[in-house]
C-alpha positions, 0 to 999 in steps of 0.5 A: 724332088727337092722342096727347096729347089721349088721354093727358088722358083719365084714366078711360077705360083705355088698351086702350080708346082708339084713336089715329087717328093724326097730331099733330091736327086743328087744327080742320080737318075734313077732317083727322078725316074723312080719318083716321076714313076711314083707321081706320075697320076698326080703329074697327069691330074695337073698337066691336064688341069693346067695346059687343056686350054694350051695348043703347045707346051714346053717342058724345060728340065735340067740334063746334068743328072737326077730328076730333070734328066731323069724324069723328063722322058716320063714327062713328055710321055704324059703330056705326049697323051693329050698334047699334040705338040709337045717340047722339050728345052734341055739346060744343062 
C-alpha cells in the first residue's frame, strides 16, 4: 500500500507492481486486507496478464502485519482461480 516501499523494489520493473493505494499499512491488517479487497479486480487483471504462461507462482509477503499479512490470503485466493500451483513464502 505504500508507494515508497515499491520504489525500493530494484529488480522488478515498474509496469509489473501494482500500487494498492494509501500511505501504508503501519502493521494493521485490516488496512492490507481492505486495500486488496478494493484492488482485487486490477491484482486479477495482471496476475492474469503476468503469469498465464507460468506452471507455478510464488507469492513472497511479509507476515509481521498490515498489507503483506493481510493481504496475502486474498492474493492467493486470486492466483488460486486460474493456477493450479500456487505458493506462498512468508518473511517475517
Amino acid at each position: 500500500t505504500a508507494q515508497v516501499d515499491l520504489d525500493q523494489v530494484k529488480y522488478i520493473s515498474g509496469d509489473c507492481k501494482i500500487h494498492l493505494g494509501g500511505k501504508g499499512a503501519g502493521r494493521d491488517r485490516s488496512v492490507g486486507i481492505e486495500a486488496m479487497v478494493n484492488s482485487a479486480q486490477k491484482v486479477y487483471d495482471k496476475c492474469e496478464q503476468e503469469f498465464k504462461d507460468c506452471d507455478a507462482v510464488f507469492v513472497t509477503a511479509t507476515g509481521g502485519g498490515g498489507t503483506g499479512s493481510g493481504g496475502l490470503p486474498i492474493g492467493l485466493e486470486i492466483l488460486m482461480n486460474f493456477h493450479k500451483y500456487v505458493g506462498a513464502i512468508i518473511i517475517l
